[in-house]
C-alpha positions in Angstrom: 14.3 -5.3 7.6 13.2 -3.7 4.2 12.7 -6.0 1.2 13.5 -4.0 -2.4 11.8 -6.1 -5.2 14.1 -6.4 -8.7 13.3 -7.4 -12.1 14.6 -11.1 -12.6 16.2 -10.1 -16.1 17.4 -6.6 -16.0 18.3 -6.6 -12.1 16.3 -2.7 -11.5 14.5 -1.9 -8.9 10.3 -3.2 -9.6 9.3 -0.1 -7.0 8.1 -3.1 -4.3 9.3 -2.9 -1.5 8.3 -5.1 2.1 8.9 -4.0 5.5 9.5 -6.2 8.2 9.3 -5.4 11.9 10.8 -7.2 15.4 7.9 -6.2 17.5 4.6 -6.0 17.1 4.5 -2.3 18.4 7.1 -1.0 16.0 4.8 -2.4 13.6 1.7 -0.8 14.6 3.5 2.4 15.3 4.7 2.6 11.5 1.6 1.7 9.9 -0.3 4.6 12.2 2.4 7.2 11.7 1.7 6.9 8.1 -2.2 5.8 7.6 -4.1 8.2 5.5 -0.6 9.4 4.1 -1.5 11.8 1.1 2.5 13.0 0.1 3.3 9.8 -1.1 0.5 8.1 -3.2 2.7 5.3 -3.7 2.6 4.4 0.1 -0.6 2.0 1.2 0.0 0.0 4.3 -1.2 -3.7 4.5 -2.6 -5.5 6.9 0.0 -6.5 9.4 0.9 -10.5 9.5 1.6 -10.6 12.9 
């Protein structure tokens, strides 16, 4: 499931976004594939809440 954030007031996108995952794997699979990611500066991934 993927989460876009949007201003209360003018209903546009804030640029937030959250992913959420059904298995832990899929998770862990993401955040790998795109640790150290230097295209897309705007990318960090978080610690997992698993």
């Amino acid at each position: 499931m993927i989460n876009l954030y949007t201003d209360r007031e003018t209903g546009k996108l804030k640029g937030e976004a959250t992913v959420s995952f059904d298995d832990p794997p899929s998770a862990k699979a993401a955040i790998d594939w795109f640790d150290g990611e230097t295209q897309n500066p705007a990318f960090y991934p978080q610690n997992p809440a698993l």
